[in-house]
C-alpha positions in Angstrom: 84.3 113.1 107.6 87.7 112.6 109.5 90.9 111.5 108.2 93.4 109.9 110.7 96.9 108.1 109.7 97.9 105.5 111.9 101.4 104.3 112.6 102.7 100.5 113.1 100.3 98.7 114.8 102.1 94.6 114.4 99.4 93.3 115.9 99.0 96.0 119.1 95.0 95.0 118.7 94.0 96.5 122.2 96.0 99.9 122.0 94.2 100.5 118.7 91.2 99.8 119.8 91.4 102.5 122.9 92.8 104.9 120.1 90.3 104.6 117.8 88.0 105.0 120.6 89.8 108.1 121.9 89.6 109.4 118.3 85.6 108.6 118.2 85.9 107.1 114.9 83.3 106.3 113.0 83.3 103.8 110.2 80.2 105.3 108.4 82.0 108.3 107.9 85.9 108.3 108.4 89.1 107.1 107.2 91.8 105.4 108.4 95.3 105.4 107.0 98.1 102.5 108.2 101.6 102.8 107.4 102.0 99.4 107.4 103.5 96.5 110.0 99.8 95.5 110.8 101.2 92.8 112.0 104.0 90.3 114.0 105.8 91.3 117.7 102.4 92.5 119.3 100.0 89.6 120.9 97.0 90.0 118.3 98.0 90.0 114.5 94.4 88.0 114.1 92.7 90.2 115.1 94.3 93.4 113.9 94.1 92.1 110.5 90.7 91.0 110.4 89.3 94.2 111.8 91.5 96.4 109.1 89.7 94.1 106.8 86.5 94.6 107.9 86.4 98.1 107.5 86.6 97.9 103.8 87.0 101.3 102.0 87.1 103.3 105.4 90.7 102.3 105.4 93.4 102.2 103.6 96.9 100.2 104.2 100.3 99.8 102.6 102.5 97.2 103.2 105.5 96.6 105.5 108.2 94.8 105.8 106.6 92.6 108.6 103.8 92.2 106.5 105.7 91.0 103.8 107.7 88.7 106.7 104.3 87.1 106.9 103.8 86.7 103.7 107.1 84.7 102.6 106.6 82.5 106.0 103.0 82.1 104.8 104.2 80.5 101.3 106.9 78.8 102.4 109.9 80.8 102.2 110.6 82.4 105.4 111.0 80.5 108.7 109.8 81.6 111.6 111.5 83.5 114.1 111.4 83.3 117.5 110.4 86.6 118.1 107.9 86.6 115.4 104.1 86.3 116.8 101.5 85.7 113.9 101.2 82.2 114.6 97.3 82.6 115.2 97.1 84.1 111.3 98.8 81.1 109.9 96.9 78.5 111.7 93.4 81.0 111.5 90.3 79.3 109.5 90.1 83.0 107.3 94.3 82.4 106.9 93.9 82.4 102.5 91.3 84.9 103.0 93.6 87.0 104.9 96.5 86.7 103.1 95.0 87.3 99.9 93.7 90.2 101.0 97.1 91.5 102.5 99.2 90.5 99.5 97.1 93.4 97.4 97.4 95.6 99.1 99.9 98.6 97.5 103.2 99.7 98.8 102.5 103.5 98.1 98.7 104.8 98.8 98.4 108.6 97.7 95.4 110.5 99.0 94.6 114.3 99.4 98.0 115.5 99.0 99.3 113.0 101.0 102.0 109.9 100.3 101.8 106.8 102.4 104.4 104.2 102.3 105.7 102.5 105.2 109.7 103.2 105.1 110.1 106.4 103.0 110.9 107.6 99.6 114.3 107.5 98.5 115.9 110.8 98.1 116.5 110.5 94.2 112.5 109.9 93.8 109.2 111.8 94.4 106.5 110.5 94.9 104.7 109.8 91.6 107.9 107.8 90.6 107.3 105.8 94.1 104.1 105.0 93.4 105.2 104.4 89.8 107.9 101.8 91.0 105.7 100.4 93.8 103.2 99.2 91.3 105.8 96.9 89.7 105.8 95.1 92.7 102.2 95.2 93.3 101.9 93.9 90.0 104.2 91.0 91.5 102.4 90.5 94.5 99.0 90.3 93.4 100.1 87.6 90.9 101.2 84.0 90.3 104.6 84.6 91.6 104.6 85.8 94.8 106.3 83.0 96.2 109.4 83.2 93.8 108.7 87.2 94.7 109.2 86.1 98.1 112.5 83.9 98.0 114.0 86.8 96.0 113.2 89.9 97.6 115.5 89.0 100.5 119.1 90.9 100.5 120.6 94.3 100.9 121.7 94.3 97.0 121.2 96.7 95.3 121.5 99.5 97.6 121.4 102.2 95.2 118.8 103.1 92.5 119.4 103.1 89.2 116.7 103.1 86.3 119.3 100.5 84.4 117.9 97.8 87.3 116.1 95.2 85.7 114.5 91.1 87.0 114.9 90.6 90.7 117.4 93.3 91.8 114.5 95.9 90.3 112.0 94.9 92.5 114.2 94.1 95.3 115.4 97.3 96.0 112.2 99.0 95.0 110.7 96.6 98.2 113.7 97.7 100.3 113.3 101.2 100.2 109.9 101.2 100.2 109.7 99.4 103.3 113.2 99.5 105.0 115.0 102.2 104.5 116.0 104.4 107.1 119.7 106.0 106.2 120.9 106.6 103.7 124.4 108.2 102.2 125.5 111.3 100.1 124.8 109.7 97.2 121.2 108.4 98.4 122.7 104.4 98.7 120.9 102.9 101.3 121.6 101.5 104.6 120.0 98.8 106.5 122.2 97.9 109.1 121.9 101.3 111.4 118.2 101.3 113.1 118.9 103.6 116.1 117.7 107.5 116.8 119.6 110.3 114.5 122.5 111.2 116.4 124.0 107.8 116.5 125.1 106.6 113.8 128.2 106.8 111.6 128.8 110.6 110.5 128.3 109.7 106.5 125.0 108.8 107.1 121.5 111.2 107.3 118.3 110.3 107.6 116.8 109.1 104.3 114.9 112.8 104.4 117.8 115.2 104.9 120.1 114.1 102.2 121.4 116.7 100.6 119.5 117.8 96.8 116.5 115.1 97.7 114.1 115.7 95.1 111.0 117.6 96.0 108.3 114.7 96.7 105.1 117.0 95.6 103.1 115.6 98.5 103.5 114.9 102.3 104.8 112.1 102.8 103.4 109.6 106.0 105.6 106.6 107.0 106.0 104.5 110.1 108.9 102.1 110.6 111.5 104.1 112.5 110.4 103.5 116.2 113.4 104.5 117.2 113.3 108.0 115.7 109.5 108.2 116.7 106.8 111.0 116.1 108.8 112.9 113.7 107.6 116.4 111.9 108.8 118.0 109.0 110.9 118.0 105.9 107.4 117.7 104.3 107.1 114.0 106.2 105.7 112.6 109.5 107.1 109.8 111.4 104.4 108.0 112.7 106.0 104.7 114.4 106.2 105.8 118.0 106.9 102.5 119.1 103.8 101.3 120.7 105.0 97.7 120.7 108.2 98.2 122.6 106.5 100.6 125.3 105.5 103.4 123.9 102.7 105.1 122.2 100.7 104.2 119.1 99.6 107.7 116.8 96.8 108.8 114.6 97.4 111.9 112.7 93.9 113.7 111.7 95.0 114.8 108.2 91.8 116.9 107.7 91.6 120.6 108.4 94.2 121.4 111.0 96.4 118.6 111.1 96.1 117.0 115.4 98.5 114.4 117.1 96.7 111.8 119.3 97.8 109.2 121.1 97.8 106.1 123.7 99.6 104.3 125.6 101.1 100.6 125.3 99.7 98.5 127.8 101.3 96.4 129.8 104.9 98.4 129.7 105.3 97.0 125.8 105.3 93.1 124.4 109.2 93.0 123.9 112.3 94.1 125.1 113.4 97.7 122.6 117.1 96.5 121.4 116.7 98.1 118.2 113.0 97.8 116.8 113.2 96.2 113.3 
């Protein structure tokens, strides 16, 4: 059996078909692992999430923060937004079917050593606390409240942990650095409004993996998200997002037995302009 990880696919259907074909997968016997963003910005959400679907427990996904986008436009919260592309899973005959299934799905996934969560792990957690503090909101999710879940978890506040955080601002910044996070501070306080490659932004901000006395996680930890920063190795992490929507590539990782990059190319030169992926 072979174990991939798979970065951000939002809704890249064709590239991940050719890579899953490069990779000769086999759904009798392998696994895949997403980081999330299965869908919005690429041409096919549909379809991307009803093959992920259909593969039942030869894969594995956690949620992003476009996911969760579709989600709160899905139960009326969220408007849409003109760049936004998962028009055909609203208006799909499966649409409750699909977003049923996508609303359980976790925010942390831990498998063979491994930690995978779309955004990261904030430096004062490891990852048994993530998944910990993800199944609060899964909890959420998966119940009657999502849509006041939805309206709430909107917002940049609270951008530092603290275990005093109770109600909404708990699970909202549990959600945000789960699933945005990309810098943070010295003191681990998080930063959403810098998206670009390390090296550009303001000197009091790191990488959410290089600040200074981050706690040991106790696994590897696999995330996506960070286009921008791209296939990224080390720290005990890999960035998988290598921005397959904008141009790029999209990734699997084989996780089993010596650890092999593989990849394709976007077709077509990319779906949208690359500003700053979000």
């Amino acid at each position: 059996m072979a174990v991939y990880a798979i970065g951000d696919v939002q809704g890249c259907y064709a590239e991940l078909q050719r890579l899953l074909d490069l990779i000769r997968f086999d759904p009798a016997g392998d696994r895949l692992l997403f980081t999330g963003d299965l869908v919005n910005r690429g041409p096919q959400s549909l379809e991307t999430l009803r093959f992920i679907r259909s593969l039942g427990p030869a894969a594995a996904t956690v949620l992003g923060n476009h996911d969760l986008h579709l989600l709160a436009v899905a139960y009326g919260v969220s408007r849409v937004k003109h760049k936004d592309t998962f028009g055909d899973v609203l208006e799909a005959s499966d649409r409750n079917e699909l977003l049923d299934w996508l609303r359980t799905r976790p925010l942390v996934h831990r498998e063979s050593g491994y930690c995978l969560v779309h955004a990261g792990i904030p430096p004062c957690w490891d990852a048994d606390t993530a998944s910990a503090r993800a199944a609060e909101v899964e909890a959420v999710l998966a119940g009657g409240d999502i849509a006041e879940f939805c309206r709430q978890m909107y917002g940049d506040k609270p951008d530092v942990w603290s275990d005093d955080l109770a109600g909404w601002d708990r699970l909202r910044f549990i959600t945000n650095a789960l699933t945005r996070m990309r810098y943070c501070d010295g003191a681990g306080r998080l930063d959403f409004k810098q998206k670009g490659a390390p090296g550009h932004q303001p000197a009091f901000l790191v990488p959410w993996f290089e600040v200074a006395g981050r706690r040991p996680s106790g696994a590897t930890i696999l995330f996506g998200h960070w286009s921008t920063l791209g296939y990224f190795a080390g720290k005990d992490c890999y960035c998988l997002d290598t921005g397959c929507l904008w141009g790029g590539e999209l990734t699997a990782l084989r996780l089993d037995g010596t650890l092999r990059r593989y990849a394709v190319a976007s077709l077509h030169g990319g779906y949208q302009k690359p500003a700053l992926a979000q």
